[in-house]
HTML snippet that shows the backbone in 3Dmol.js (N, CA, C, O; Angstrom):
<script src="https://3Dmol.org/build/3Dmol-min.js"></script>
<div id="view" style="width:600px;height:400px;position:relative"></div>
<script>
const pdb = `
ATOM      1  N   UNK A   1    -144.317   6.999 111.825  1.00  0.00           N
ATOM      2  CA  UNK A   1    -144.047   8.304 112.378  1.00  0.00           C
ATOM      3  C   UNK A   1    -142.687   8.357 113.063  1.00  0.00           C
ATOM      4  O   UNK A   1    -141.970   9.315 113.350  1.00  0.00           O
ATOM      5  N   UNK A   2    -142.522   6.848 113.265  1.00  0.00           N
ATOM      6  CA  UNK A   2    -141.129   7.445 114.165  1.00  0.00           C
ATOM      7  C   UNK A   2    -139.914   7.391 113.431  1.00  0.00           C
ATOM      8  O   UNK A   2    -138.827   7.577 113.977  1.00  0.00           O
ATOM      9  N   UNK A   3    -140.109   7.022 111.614  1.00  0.00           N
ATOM     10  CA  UNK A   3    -138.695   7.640 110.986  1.00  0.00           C
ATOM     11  C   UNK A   3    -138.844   8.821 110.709  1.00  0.00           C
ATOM     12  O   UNK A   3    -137.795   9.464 110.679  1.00  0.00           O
ATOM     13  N   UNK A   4    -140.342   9.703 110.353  1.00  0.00           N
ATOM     14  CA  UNK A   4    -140.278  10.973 110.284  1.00  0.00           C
ATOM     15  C   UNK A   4    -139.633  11.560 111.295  1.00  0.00           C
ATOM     16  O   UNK A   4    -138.591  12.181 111.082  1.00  0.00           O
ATOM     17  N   UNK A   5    -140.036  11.471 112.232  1.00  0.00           N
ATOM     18  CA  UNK A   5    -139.452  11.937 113.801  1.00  0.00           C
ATOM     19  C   UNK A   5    -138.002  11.741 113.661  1.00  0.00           C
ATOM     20  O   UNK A   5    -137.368  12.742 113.995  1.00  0.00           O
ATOM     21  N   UNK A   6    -137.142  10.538 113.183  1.00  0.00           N
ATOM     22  CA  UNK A   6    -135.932  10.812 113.399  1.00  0.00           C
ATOM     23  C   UNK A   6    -135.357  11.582 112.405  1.00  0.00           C
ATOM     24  O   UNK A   6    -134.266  12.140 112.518  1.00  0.00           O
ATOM     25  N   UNK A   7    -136.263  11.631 111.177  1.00  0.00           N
ATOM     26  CA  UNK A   7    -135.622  12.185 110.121  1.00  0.00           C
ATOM     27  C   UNK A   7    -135.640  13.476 110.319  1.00  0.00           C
ATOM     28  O   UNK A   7    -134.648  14.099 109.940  1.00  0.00           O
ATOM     29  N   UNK A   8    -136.698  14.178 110.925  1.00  0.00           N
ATOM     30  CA  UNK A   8    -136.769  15.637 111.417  1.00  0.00           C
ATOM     31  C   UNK A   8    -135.326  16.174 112.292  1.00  0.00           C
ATOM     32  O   UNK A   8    -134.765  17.256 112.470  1.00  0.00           O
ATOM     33  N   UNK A   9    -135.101  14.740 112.712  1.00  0.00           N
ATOM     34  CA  UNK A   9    -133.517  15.394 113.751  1.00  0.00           C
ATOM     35  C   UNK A   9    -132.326  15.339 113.048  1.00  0.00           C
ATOM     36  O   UNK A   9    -131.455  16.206 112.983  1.00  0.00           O
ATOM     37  N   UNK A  10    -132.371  13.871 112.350  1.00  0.00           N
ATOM     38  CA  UNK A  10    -131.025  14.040 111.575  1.00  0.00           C
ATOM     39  C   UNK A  10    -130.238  14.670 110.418  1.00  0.00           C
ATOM     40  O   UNK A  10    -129.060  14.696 110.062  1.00  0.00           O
ATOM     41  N   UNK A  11    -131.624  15.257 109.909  1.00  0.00           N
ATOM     42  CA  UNK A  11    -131.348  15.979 108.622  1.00  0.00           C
ATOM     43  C   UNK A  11    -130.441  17.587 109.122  1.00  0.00           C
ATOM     44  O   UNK A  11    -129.398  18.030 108.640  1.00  0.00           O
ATOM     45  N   UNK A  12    -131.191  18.093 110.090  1.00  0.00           N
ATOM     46  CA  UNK A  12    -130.456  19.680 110.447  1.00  0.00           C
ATOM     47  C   UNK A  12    -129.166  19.158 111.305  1.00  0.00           C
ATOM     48  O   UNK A  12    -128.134  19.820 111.198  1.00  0.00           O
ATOM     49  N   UNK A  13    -129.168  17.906 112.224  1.00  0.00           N
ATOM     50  CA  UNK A  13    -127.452  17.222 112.258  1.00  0.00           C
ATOM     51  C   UNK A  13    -126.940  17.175 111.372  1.00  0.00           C
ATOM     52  O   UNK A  13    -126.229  18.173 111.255  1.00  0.00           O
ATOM     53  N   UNK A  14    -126.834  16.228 110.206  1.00  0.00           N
ATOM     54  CA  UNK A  14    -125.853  15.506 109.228  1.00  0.00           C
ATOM     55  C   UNK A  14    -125.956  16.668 108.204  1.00  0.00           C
ATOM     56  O   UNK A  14    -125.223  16.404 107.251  1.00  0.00           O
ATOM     57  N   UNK A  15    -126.770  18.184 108.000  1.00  0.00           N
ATOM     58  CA  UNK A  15    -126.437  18.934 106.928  1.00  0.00           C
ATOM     59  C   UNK A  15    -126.235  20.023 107.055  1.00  0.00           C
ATOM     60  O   UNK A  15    -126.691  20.314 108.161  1.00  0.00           O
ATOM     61  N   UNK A  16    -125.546  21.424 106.312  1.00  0.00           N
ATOM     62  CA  UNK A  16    -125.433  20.860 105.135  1.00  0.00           C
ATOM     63  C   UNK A  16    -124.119  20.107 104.866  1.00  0.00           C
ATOM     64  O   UNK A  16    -123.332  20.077 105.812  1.00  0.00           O
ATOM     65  N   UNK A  17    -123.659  19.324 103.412  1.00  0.00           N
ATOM     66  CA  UNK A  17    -123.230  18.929 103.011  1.00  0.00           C
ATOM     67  C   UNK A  17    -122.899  19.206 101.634  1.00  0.00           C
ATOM     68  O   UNK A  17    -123.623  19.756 100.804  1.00  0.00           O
ATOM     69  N   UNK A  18    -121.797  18.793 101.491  1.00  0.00           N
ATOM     70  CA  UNK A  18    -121.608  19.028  99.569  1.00  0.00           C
ATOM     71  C   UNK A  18    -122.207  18.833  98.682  1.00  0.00           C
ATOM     72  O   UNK A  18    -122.164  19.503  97.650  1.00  0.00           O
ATOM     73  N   UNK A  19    -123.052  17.659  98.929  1.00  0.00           N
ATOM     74  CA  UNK A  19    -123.945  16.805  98.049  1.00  0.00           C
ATOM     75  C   UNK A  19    -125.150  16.304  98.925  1.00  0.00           C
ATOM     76  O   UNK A  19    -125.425  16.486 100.111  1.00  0.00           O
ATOM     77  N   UNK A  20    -125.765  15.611  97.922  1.00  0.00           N
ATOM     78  CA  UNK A  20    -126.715  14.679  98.596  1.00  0.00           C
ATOM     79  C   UNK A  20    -126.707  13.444  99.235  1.00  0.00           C
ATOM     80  O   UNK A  20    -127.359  12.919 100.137  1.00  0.00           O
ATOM     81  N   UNK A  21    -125.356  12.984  98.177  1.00  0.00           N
ATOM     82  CA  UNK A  21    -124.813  11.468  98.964  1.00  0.00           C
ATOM     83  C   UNK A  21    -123.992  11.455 100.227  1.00  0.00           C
ATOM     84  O   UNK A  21    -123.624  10.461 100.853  1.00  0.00           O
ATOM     85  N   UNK A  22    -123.704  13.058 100.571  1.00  0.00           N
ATOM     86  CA  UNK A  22    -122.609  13.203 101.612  1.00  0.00           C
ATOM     87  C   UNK A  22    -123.314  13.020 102.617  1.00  0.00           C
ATOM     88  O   UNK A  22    -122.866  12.415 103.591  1.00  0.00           O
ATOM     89  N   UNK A  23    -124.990  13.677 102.565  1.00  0.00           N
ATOM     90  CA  UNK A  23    -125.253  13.826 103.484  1.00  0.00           C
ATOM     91  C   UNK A  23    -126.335  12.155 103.601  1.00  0.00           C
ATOM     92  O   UNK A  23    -127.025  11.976 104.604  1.00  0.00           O
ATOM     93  N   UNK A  24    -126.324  11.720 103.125  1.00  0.00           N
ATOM     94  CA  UNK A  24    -126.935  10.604 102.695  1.00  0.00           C
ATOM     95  C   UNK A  24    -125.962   9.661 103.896  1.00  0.00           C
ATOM     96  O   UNK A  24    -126.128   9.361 105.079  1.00  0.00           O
ATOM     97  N   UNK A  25    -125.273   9.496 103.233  1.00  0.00           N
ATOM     98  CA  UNK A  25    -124.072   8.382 103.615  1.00  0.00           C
ATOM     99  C   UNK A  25    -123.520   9.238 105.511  1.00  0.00           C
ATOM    100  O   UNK A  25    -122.839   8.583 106.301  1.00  0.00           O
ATOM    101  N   UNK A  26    -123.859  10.249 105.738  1.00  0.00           N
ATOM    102  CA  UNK A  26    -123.648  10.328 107.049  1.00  0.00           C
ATOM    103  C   UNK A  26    -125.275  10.191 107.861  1.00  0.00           C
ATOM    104  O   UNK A  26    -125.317   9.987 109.074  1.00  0.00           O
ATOM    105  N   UNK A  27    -126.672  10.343 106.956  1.00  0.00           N
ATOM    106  CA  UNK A  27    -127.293   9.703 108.254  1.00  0.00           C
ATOM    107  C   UNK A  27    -127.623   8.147 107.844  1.00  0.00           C
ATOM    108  O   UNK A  27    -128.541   7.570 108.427  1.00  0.00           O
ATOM    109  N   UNK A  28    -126.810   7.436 106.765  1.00  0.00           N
ATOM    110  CA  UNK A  28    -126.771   6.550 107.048  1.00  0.00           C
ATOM    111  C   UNK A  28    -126.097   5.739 107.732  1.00  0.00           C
ATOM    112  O   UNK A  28    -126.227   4.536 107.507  1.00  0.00           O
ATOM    113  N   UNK A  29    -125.195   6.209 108.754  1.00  0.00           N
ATOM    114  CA  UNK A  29    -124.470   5.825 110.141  1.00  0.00           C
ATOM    115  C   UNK A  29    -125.179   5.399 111.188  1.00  0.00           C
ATOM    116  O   UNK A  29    -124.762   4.615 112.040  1.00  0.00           O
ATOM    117  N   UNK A  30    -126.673   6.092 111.140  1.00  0.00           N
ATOM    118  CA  UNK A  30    -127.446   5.603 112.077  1.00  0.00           C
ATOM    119  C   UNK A  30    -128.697   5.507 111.940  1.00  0.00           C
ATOM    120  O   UNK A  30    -129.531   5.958 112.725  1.00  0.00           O
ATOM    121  N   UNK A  31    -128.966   4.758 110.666  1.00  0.00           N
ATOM    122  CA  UNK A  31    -130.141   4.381 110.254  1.00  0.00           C
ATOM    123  C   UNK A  31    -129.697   3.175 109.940  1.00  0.00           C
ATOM    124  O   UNK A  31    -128.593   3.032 109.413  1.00  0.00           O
ATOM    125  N   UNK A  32    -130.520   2.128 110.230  1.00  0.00           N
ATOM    126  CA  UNK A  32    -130.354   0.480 109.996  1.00  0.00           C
ATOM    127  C   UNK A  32    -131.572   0.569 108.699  1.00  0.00           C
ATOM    128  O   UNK A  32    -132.771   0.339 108.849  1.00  0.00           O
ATOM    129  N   UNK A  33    -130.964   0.923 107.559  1.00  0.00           N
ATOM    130  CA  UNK A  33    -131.706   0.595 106.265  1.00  0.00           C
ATOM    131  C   UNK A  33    -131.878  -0.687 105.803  1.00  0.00           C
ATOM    132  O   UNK A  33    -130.987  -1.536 105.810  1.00  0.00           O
ATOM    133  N   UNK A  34    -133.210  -0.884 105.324  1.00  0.00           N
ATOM    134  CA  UNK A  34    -133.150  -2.436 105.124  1.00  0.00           C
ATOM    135  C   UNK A  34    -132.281  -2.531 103.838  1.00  0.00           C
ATOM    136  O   UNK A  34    -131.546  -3.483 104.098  1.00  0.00           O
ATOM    137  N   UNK A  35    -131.977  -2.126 102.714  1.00  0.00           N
ATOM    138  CA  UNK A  35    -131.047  -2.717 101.605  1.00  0.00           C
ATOM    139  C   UNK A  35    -130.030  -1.806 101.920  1.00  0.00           C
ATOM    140  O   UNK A  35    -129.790  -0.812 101.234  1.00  0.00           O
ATOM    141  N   UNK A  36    -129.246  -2.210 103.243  1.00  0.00           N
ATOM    142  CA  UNK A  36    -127.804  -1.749 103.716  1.00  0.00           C
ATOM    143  C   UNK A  36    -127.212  -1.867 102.609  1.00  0.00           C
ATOM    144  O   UNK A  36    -128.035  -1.909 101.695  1.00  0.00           O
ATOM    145  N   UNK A  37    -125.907  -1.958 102.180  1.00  0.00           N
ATOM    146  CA  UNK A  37    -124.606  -2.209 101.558  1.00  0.00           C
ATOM    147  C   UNK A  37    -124.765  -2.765 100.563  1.00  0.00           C
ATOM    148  O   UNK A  37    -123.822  -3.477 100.219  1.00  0.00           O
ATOM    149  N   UNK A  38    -126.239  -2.708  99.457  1.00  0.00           N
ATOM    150  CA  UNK A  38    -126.410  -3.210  98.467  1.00  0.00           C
ATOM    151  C   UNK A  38    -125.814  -2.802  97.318  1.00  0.00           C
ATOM    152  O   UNK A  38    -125.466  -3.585  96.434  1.00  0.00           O
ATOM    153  N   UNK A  39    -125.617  -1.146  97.256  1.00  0.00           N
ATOM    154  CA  UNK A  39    -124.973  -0.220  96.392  1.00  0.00           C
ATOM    155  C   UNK A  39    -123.602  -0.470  96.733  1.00  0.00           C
ATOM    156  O   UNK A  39    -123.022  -0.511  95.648  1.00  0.00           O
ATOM    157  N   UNK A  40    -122.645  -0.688  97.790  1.00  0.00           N
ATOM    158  CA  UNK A  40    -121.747  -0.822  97.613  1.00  0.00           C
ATOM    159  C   UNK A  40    -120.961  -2.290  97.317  1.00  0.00           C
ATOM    160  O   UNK A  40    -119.836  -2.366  96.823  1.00  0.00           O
ATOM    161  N   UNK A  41    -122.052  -3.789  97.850  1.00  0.00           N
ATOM    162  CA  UNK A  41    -121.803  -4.767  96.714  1.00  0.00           C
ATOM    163  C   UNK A  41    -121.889  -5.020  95.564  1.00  0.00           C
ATOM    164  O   UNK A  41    -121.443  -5.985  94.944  1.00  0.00           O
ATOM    165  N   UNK A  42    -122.805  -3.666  95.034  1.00  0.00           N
ATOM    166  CA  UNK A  42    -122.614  -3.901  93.180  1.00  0.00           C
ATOM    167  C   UNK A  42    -121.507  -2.650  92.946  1.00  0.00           C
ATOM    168  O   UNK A  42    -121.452  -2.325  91.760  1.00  0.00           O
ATOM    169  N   UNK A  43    -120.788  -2.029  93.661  1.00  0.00           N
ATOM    170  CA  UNK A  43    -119.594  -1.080  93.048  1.00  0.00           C
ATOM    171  C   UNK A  43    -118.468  -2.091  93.386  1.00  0.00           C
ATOM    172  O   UNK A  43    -117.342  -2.023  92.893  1.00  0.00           O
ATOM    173  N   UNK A  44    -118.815  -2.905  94.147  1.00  0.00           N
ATOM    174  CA  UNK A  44    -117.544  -4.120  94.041  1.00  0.00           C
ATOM    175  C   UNK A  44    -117.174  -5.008  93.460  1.00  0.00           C
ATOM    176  O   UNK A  44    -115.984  -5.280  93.306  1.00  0.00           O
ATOM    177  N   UNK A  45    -118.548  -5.933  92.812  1.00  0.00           N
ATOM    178  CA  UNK A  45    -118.630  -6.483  92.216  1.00  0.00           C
ATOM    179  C   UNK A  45    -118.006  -5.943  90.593  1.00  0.00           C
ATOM    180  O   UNK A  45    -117.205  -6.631  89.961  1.00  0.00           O
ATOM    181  N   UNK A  46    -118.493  -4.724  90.136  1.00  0.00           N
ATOM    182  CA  UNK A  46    -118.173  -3.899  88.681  1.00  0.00           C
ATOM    183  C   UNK A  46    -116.897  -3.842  89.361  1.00  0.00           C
ATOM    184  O   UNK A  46    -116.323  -4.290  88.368  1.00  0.00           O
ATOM    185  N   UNK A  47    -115.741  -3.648  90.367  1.00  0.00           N
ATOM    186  CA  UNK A  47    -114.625  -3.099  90.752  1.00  0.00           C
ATOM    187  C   UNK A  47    -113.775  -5.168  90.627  1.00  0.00           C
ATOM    188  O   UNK A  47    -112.553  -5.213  90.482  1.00  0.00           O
ATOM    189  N   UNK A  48    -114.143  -5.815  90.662  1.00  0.00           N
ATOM    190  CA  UNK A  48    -114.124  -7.101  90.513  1.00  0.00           C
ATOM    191  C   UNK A  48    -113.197  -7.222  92.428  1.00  0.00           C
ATOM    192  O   UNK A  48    -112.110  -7.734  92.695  1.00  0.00           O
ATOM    193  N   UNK A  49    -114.176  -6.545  93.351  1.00  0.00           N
ATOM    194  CA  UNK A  49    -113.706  -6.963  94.432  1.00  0.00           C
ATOM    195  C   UNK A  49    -114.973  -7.798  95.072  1.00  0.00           C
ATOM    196  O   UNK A  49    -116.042  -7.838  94.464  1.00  0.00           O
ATOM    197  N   UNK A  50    -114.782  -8.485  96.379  1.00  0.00           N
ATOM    198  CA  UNK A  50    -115.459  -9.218  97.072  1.00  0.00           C
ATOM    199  C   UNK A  50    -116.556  -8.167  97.875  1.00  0.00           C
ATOM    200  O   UNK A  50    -116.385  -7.010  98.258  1.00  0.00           O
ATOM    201  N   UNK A  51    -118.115  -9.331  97.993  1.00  0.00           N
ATOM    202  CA  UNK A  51    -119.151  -7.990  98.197  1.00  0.00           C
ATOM    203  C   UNK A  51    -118.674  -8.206  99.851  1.00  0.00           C
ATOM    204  O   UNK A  51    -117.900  -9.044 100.312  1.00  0.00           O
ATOM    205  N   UNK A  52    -119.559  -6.954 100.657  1.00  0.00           N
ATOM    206  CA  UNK A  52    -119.521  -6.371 101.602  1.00  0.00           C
ATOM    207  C   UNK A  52    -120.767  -7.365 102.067  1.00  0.00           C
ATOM    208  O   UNK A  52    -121.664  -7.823 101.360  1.00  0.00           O
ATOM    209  N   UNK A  53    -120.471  -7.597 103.842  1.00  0.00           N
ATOM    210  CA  UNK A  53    -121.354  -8.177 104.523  1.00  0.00           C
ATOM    211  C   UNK A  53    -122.229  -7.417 105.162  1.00  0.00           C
ATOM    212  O   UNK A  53    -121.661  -6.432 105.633  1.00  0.00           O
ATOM    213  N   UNK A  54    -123.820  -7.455 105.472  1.00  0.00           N
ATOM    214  CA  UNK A  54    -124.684  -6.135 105.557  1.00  0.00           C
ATOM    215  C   UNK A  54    -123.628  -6.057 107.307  1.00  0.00           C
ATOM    216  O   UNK A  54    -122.740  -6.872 107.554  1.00  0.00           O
ATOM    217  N   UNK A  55    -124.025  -4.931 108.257  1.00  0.00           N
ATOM    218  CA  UNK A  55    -123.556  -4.623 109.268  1.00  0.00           C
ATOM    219  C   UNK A  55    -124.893  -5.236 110.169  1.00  0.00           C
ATOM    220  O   UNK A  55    -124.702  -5.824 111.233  1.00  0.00           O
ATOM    221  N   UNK A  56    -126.445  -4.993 109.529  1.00  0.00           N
ATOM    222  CA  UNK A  56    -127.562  -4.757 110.263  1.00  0.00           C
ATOM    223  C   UNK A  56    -128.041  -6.435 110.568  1.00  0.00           C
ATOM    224  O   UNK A  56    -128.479  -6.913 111.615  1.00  0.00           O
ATOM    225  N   UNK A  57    -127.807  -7.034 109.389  1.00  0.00           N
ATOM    226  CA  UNK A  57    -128.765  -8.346 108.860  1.00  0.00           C
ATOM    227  C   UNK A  57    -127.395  -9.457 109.060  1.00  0.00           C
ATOM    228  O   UNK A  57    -126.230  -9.232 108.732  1.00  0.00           O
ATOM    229  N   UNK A  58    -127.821 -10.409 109.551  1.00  0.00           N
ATOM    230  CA  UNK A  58    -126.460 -11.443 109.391  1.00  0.00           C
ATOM    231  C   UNK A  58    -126.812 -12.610 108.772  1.00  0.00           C
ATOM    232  O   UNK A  58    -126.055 -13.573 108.894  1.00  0.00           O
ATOM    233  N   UNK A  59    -127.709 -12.699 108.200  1.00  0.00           N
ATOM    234  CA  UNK A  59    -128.383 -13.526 106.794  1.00  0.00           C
ATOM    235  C   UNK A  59    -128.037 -12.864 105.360  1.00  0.00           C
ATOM    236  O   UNK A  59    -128.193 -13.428 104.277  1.00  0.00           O
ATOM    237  N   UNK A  60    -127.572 -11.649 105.549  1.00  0.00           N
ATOM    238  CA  UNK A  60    -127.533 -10.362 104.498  1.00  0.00           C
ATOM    239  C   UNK A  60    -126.458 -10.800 103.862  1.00  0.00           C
ATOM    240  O   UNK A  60    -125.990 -10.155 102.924  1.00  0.00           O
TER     241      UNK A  60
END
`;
const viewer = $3Dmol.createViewer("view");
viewer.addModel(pdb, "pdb");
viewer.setStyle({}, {cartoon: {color: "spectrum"}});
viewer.zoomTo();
viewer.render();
</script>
């Protein structure tokens, strides 16, 4: 209940937005998702850059 609860707040904060990922990617500023920065170590990896370290997890 208590991500519904935050999700009830952050959604009418962080929107609207252009998209879905816009608004995605701004309440993910303050949501500690468990597969943080997974999407953006596989756009790095296909980009042949080095992956991203999670922010949340330091085993990640």
């Amino acid at each position: 209940m208590d991500l519904l609860a935050a999700l009830d707040r952050l959604i009418p904060a962080y929107s609207p937005g252009p998209d879905f990922a816009a608004v995605a990617a701004r309440m993910g500023r303050v949501i500690p998702w468990e597969y943080d920065f997974k999407f953006d170590a596989q756009l790095n990896r296909t980009a042949g850059l080095p992956d991203l370290r999670s922010f949340w997890h330091d085993n990640a």
